[in-house]
C-alpha positions in Angstrom: 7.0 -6.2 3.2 9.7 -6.4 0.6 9.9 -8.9 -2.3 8.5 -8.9 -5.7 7.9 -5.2 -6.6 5.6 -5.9 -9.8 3.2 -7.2 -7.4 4.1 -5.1 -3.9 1.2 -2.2 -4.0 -1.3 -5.3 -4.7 -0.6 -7.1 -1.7 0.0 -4.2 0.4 -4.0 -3.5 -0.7 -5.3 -6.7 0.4 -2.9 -7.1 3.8 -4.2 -3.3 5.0 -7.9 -4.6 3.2 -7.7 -7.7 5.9 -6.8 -5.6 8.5 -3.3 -6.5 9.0 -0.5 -3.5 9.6 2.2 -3.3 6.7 5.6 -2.0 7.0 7.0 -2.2 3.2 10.3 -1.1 2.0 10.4 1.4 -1.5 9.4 1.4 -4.2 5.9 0.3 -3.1 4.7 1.2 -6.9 6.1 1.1 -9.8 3.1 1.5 -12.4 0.7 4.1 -13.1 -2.1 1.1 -12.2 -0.4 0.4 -8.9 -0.4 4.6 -7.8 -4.1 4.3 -8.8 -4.5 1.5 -6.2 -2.1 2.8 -3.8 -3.9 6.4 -3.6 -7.5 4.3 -3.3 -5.7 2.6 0.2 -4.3 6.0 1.0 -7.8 7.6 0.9 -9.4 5.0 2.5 -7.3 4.3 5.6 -6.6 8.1 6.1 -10.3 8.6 7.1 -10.0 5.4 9.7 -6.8 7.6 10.8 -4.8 4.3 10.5 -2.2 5.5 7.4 1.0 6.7 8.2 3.7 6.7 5.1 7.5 7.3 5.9 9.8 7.9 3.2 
């Protein structure tokens, strides 16, 4: 996923959220409210064992 990075962390939340894969290029956050939604996903697909981040 690459594009609009103001937005990026939000829709990589709701593609993974809808059960979708997501390869997105960096910087997948660039605000303090985006890591906060960014660690949520993290936390939340790592216990489905489905998270892998590659940087």
């Amino acid at each position: 996923m690459a594009g609009n990075n103001q937005k990026k962390t939000e829709y990589i939340f709701n593609t993974v959220d809808a059960g979708m894969n997501v390869l997105a290029d960096k910087p997948m956050v660039v605000n303090s409210d985006g890591f906060e939604l960014l660690k949520k996903l993290l936390q939340k697909q790592t216990r489905k064992r489905y998270c892998y981040m590659i940087s």
